[in-house]
VOSE-176790 format. One record per residue (C-alpha): chain; x, y, z; residue in one letter. Coordinates in Angstrom, 3 decimals. Layout:
BEGIN
r unit->A, X->X, Y->Y, Z->Z, code->A
...
% end
This chain:
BEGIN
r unit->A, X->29.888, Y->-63.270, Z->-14.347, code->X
r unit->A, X->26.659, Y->-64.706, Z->-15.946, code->X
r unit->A, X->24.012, Y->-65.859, Z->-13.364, code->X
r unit->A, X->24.047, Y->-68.961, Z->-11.697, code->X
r unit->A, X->22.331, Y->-70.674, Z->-8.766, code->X
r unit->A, X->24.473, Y->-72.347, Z->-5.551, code->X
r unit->A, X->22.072, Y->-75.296, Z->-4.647, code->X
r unit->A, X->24.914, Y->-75.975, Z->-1.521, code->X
r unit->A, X->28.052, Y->-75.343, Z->0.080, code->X
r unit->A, X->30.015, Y->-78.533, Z->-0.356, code->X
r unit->A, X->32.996, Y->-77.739, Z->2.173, code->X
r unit->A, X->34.758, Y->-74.933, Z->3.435, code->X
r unit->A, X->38.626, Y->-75.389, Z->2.843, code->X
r unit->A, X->41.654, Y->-73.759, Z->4.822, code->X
r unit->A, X->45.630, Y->-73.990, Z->3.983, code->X
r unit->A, X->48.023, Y->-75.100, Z->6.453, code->X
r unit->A, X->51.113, Y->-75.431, Z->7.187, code->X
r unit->A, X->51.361, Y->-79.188, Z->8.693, code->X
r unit->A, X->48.662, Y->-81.512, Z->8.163, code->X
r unit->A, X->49.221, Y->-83.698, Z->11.399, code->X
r unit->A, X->48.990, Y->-80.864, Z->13.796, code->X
r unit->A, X->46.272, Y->-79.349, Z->12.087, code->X
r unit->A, X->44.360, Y->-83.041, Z->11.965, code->X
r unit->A, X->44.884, Y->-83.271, Z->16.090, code->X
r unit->A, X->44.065, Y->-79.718, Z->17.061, code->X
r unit->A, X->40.547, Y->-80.273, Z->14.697, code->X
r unit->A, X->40.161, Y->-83.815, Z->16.134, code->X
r unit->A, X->40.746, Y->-83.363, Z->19.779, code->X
r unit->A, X->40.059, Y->-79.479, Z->20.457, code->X
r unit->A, X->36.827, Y->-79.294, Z->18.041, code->X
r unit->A, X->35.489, Y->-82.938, Z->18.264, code->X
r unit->A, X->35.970, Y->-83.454, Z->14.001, code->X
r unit->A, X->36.370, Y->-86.801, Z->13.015, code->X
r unit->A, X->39.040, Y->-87.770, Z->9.933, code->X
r unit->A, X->37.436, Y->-88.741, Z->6.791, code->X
r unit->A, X->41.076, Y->-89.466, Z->5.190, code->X
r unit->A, X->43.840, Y->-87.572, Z->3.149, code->X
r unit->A, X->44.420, Y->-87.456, Z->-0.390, code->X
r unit->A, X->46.232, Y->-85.537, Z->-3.152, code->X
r unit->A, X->44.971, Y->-82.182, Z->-4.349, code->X
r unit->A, X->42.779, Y->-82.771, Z->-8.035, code->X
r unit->A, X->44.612, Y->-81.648, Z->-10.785, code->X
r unit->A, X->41.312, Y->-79.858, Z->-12.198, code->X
r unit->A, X->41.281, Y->-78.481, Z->-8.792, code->X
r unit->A, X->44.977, Y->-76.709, Z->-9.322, code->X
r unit->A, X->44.399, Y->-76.252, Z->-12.148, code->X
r unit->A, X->41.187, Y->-73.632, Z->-11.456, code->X
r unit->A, X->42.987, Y->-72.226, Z->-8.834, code->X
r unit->A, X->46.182, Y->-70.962, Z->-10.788, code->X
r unit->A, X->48.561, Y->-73.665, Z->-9.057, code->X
r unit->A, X->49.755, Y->-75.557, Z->-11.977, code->X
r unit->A, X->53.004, Y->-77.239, Z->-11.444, code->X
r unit->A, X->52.346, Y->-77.135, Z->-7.611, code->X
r unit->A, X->51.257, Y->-80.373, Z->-5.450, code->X
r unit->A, X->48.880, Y->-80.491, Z->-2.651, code->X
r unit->A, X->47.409, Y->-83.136, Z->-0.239, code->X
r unit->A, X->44.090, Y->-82.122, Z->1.593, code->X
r unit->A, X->42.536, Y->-83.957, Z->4.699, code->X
r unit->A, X->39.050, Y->-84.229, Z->4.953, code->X
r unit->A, X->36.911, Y->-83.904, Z->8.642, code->X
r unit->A, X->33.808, Y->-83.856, Z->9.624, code->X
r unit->A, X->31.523, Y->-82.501, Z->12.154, code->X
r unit->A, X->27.984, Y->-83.685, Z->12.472, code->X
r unit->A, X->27.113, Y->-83.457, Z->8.572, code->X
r unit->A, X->29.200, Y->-80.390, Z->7.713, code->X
r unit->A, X->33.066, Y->-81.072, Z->6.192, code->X
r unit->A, X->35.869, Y->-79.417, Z->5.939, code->X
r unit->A, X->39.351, Y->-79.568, Z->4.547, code->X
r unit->A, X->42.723, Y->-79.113, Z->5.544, code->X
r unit->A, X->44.935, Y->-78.114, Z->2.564, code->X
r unit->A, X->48.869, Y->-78.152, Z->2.296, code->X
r unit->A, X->50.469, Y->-77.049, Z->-0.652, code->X
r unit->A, X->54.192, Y->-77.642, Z->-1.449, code->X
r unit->A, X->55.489, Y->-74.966, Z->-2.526, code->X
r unit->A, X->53.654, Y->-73.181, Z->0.686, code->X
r unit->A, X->52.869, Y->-69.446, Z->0.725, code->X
r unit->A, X->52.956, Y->-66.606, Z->3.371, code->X
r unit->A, X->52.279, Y->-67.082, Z->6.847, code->X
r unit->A, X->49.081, Y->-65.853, Z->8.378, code->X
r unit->A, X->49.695, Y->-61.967, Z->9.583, code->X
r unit->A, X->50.379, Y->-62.103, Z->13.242, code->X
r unit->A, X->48.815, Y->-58.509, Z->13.614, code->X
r unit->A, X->45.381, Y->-59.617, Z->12.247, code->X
r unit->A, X->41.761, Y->-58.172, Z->13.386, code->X
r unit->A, X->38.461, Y->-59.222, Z->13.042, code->X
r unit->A, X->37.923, Y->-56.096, Z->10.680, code->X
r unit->A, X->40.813, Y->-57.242, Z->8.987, code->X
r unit->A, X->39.586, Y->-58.070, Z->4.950, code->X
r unit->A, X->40.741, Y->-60.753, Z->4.639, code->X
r unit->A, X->39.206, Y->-62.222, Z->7.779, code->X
r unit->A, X->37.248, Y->-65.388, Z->7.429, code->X
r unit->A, X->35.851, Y->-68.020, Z->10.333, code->X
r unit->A, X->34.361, Y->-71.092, Z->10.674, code->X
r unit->A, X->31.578, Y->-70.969, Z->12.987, code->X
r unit->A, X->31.075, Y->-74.262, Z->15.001, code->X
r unit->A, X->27.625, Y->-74.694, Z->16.515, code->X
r unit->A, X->27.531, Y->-75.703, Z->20.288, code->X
r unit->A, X->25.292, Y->-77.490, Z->22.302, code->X
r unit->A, X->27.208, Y->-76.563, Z->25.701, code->X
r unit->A, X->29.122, Y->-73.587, Z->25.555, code->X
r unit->A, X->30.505, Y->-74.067, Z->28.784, code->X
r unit->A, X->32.077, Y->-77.416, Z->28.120, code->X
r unit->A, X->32.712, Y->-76.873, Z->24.463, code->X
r unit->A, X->35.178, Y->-73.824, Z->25.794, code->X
r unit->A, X->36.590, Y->-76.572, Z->28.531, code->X
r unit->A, X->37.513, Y->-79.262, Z->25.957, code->X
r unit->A, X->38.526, Y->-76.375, Z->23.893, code->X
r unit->A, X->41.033, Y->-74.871, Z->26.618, code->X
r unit->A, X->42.028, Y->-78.517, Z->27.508, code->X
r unit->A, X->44.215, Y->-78.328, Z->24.426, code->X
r unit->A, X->47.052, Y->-76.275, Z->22.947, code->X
r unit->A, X->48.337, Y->-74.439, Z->19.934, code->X
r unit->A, X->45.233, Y->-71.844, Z->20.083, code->X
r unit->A, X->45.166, Y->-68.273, Z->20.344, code->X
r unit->A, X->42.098, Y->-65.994, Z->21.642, code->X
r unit->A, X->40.588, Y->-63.209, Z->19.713, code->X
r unit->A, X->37.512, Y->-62.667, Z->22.390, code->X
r unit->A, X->38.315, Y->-61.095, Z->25.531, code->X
r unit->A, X->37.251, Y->-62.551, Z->29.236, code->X
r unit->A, X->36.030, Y->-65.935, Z->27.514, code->X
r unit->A, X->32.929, Y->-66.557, Z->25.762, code->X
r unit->A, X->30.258, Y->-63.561, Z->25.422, code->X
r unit->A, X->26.614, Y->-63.048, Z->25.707, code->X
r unit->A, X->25.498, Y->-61.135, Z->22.993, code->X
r unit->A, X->22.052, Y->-58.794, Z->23.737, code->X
r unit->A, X->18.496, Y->-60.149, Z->22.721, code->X
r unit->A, X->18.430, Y->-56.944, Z->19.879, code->X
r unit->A, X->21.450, Y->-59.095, Z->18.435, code->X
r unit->A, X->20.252, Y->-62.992, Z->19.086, code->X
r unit->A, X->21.671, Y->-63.376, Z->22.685, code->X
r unit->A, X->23.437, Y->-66.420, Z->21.251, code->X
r unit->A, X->26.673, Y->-66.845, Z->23.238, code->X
r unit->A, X->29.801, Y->-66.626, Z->21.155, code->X
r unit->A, X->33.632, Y->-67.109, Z->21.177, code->X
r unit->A, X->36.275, Y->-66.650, Z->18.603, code->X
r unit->A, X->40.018, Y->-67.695, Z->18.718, code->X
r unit->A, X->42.547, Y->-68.847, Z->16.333, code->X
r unit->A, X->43.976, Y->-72.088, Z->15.128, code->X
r unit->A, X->47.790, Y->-72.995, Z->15.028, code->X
r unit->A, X->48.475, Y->-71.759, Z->11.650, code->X
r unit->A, X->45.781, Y->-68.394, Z->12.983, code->X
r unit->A, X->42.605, Y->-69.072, Z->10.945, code->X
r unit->A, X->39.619, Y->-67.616, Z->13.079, code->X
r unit->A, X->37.060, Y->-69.827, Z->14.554, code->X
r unit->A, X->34.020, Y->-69.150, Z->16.394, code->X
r unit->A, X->31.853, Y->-71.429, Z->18.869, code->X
r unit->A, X->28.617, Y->-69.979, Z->18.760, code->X
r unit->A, X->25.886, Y->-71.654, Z->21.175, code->X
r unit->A, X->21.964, Y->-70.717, Z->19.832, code->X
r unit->A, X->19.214, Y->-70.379, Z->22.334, code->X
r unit->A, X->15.313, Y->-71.875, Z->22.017, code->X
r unit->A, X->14.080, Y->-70.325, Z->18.790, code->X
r unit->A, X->17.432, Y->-68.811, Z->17.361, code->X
r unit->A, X->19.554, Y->-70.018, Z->14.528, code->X
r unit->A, X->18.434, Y->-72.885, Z->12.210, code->X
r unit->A, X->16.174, Y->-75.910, Z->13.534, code->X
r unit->A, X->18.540, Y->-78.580, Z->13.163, code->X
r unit->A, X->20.712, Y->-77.359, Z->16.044, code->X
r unit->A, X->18.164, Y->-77.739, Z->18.592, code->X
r unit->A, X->17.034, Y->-81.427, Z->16.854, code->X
r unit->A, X->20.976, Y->-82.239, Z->17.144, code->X
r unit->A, X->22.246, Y->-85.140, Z->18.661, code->X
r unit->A, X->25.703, Y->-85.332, Z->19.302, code->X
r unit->A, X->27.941, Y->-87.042, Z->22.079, code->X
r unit->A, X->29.907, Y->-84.309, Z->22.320, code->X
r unit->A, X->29.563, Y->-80.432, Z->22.836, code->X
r unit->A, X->30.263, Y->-79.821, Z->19.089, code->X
r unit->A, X->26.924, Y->-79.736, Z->16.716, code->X
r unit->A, X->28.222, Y->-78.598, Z->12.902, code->X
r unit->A, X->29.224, Y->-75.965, Z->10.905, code->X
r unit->A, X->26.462, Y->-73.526, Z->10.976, code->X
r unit->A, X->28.408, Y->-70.596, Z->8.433, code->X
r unit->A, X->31.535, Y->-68.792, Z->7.052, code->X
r unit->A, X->31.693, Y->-65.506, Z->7.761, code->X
r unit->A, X->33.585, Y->-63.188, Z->5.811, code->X
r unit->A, X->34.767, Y->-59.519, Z->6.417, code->X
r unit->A, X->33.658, Y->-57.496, Z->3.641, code->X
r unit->A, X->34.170, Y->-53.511, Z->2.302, code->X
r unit->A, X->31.299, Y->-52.862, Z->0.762, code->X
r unit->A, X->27.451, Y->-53.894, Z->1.277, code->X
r unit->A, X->26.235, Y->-53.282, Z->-1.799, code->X
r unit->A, X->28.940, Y->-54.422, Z->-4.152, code->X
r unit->A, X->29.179, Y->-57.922, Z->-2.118, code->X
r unit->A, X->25.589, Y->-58.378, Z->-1.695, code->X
r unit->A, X->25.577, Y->-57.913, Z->-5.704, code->X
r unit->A, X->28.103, Y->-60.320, Z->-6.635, code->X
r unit->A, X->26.486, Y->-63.571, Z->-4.188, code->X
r unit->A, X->23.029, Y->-62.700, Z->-5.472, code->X
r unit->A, X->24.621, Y->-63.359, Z->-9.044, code->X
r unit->A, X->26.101, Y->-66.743, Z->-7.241, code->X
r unit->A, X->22.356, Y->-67.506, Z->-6.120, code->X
r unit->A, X->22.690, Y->-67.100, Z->-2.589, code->X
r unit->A, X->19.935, Y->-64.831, Z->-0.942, code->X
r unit->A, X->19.654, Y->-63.058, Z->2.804, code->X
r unit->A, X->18.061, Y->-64.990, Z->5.020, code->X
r unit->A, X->19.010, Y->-62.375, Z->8.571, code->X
r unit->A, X->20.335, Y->-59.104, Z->9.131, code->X
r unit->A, X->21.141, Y->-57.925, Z->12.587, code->X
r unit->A, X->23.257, Y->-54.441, Z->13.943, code->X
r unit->A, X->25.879, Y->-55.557, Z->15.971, code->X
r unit->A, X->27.706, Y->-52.941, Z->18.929, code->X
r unit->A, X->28.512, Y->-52.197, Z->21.897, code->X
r unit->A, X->30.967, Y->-54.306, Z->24.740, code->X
r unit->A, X->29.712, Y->-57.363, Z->24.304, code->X
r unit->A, X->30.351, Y->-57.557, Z->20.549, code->X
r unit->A, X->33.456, Y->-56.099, Z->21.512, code->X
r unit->A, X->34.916, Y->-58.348, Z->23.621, code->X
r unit->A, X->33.882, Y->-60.758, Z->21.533, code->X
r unit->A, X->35.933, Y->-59.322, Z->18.596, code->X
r unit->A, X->38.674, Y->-57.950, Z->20.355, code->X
r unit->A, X->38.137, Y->-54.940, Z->19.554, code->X
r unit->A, X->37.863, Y->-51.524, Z->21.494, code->X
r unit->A, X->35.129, Y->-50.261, Z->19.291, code->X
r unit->A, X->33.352, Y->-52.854, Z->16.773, code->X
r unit->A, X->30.231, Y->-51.881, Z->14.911, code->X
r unit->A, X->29.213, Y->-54.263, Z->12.365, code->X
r unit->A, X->26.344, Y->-55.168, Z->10.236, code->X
r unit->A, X->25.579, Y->-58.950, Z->9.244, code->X
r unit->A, X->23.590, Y->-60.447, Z->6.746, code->X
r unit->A, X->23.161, Y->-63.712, Z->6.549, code->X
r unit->A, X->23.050, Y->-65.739, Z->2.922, code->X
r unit->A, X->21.881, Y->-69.053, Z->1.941, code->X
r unit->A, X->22.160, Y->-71.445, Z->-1.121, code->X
r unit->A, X->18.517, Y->-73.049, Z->-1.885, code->X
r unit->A, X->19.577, Y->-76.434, Z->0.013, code->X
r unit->A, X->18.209, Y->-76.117, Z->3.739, code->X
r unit->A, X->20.893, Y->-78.635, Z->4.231, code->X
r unit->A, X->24.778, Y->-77.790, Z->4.909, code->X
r unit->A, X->26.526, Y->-74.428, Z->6.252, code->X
r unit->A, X->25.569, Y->-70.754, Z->4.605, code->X
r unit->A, X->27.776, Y->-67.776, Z->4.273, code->X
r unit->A, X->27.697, Y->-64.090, Z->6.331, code->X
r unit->A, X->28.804, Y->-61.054, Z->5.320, code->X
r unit->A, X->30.518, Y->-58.844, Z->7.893, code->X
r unit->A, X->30.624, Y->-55.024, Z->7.320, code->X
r unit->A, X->32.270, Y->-53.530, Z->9.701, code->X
r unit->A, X->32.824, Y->-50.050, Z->10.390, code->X
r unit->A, X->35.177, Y->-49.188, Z->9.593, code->X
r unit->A, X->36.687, Y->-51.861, Z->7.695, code->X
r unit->A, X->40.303, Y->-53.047, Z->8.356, code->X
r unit->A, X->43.006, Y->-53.602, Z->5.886, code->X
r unit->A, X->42.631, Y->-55.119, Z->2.475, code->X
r unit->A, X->43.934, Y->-58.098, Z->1.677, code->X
r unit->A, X->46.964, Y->-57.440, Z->-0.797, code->X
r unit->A, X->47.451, Y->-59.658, Z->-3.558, code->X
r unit->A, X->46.079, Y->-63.181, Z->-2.073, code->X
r unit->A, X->47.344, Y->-66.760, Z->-3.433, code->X
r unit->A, X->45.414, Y->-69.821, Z->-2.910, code->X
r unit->A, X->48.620, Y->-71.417, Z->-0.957, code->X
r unit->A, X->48.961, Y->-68.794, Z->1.339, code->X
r unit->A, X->47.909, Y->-69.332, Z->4.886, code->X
r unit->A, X->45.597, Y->-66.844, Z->5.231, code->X
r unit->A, X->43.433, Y->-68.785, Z->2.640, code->X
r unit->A, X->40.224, Y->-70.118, Z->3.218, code->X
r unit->A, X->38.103, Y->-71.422, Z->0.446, code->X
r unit->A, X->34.176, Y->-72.554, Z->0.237, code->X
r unit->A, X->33.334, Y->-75.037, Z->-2.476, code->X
r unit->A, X->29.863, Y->-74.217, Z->-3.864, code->X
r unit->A, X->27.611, Y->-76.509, Z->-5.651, code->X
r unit->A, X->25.880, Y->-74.673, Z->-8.326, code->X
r unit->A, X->23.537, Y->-74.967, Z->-11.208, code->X
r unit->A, X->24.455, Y->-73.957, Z->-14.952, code->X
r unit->A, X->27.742, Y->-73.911, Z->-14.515, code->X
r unit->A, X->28.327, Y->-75.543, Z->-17.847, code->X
r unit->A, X->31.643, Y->-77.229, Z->-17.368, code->X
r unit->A, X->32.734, Y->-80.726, Z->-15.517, code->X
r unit->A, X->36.329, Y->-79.170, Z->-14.156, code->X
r unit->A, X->35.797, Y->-77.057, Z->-11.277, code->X
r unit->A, X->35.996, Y->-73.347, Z->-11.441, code->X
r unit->A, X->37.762, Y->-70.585, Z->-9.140, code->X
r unit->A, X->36.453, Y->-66.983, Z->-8.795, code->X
r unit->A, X->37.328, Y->-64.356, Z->-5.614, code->X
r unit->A, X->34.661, Y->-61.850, Z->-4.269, code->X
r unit->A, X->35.009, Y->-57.932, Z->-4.332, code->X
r unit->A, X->37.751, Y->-58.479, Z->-1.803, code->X
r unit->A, X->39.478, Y->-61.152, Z->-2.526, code->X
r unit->A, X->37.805, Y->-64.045, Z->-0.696, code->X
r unit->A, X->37.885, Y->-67.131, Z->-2.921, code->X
r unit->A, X->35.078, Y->-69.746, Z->-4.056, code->X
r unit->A, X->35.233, Y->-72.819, Z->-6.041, code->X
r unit->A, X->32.372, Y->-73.493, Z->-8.468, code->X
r unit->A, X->31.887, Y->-77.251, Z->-8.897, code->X
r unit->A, X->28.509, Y->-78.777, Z->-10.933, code->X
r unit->A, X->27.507, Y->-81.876, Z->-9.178, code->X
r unit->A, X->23.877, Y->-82.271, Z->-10.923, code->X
r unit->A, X->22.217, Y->-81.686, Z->-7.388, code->X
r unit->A, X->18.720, Y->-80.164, Z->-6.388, code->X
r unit->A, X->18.191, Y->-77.768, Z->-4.017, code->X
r unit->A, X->16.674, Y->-79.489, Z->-1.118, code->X
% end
């Protein structure tokens, strides 16, 4: 893969299985508003091996950030009901909050969600941000996290944030990972660089994972655009299962679209990580700012 530099992330896209339940639970639970629904580019299936397939994606927004709701026809596999945060093929949206308490109130006011965090949302320790934190699943069991930032932590524009309700943005993805090196390799060649590291243990990053023992080091990545959501690596140790074989209709499958420079091509193009995570490559002629 020759070099080339990611100026943004566009949108981070997820498959699932019905497209009205999916539009409601985003809508009501996580305060996204609908941008509207339309059919899947053919450029787009095209890049991402799905030729001879349909799709129809919905578009939401929250704050500035988008994302988008994908169903393909034919659909793939469901999302693995034994999944764990150190899982591979995990992958979460992390929604920025400006309350955590009411965030996780409108949050539990609604159904079709599952809980990865034990006891409800978790304090991390200063030596790790002391953000507060909480991850759970969606109804077709993509991870999301409501992270809350205190004075001084995470990025300025959630503490310049307006918003009428608890929900701020999309702050990241955050991808489990296998390797350090090899992944920290292959987004430097995408022109994202690491903006934070941090060491995350002990029980509160445990509870907050749902798991008896996590240990897991984060780095943080940015395109050159201050604007829109960056990327995190997780390593965790150990790592969880690989992801075997992933297609882009299966449920499991998350997708961020990058905006890059010297791509050389108008049609979008489709390329997975070390492990399997996927990324679409578009060239929309932008400058990093």
């Amino acid at each position: 893969m020759k070099a080339l530099q990611a100026q943004r992330v566009v949108r981070i896209s997820r498959v699932v299985s019905d497209l009205d339940r999916s539009e409601v639970f985003y809508a009501d639970a996580l305060g996204f508003r609908r941008l509207g629904r339309a059919p899947l580019d053919s450029t787009l299936l095209a890049a991402l091996g799905m030729e001879g397939s349909a799709g129809e994606q919905s578009v939401m927004r929250l704050g500035e950030e988008e994302i988008a709701l994908v169903r393909f026809d034919p659909q793939g596999r469901p999302y693995p009901a034994d999944s764990q945060s150190r899982d591979v093929w995990f992958q979460h949206l992390a929604i920025v909050v400006r309350n955590m308490d009411a965030a996780y109130a409108n949050l539990s006011a609604h159904r079709g969600w599952q809980p990865i965090s034990w006891g409800g949302p978790q304090r991390l320790p200063p030596s790790d941000g002391h953000e507060r934190a909480f991850k759970f699943r969606d109804p077709d069991g993509h991870p999301l996290e409501l992270i809350w930032f205190p004075p001084g932590k995470g990025r300025a524009v959630w503490h310049q944030h307006a918003s009428a309700t608890p929900f701020l943005g999309i702050d990241h993805s955050a991808i489990a990972i296998s390797l350090t090196s090899r992944s920290l390799s292959f987004y430097r060649r995408l022109g994202l660089s690491p903006v934070e590291r941090s060491w995350n243990h002990g029980q509160p990053q445990s509870a907050l994972d749902g798991l008896l023992e996590a240990r897991v080091r984060v780095i943080g990545l940015r395109p050159t655009s201050t604007k829109g959501p960056g990327l995190e690596l997780l390593r965790y140790r150990p790592p969880g299962r690989p992801v075997i074989a992933p297609r882009p209709n299966d449920y499991l499958t998350d997708w961020v679209t990058l905006a890059v420079a010297g791509l050389s091509r108008p049609a979008p193009a489709a390329l997975r990580d070390p492990d399997g995570h996927l990324l679409v490559l578009e060239d929309h002629g932008v400058t990093g700012t």
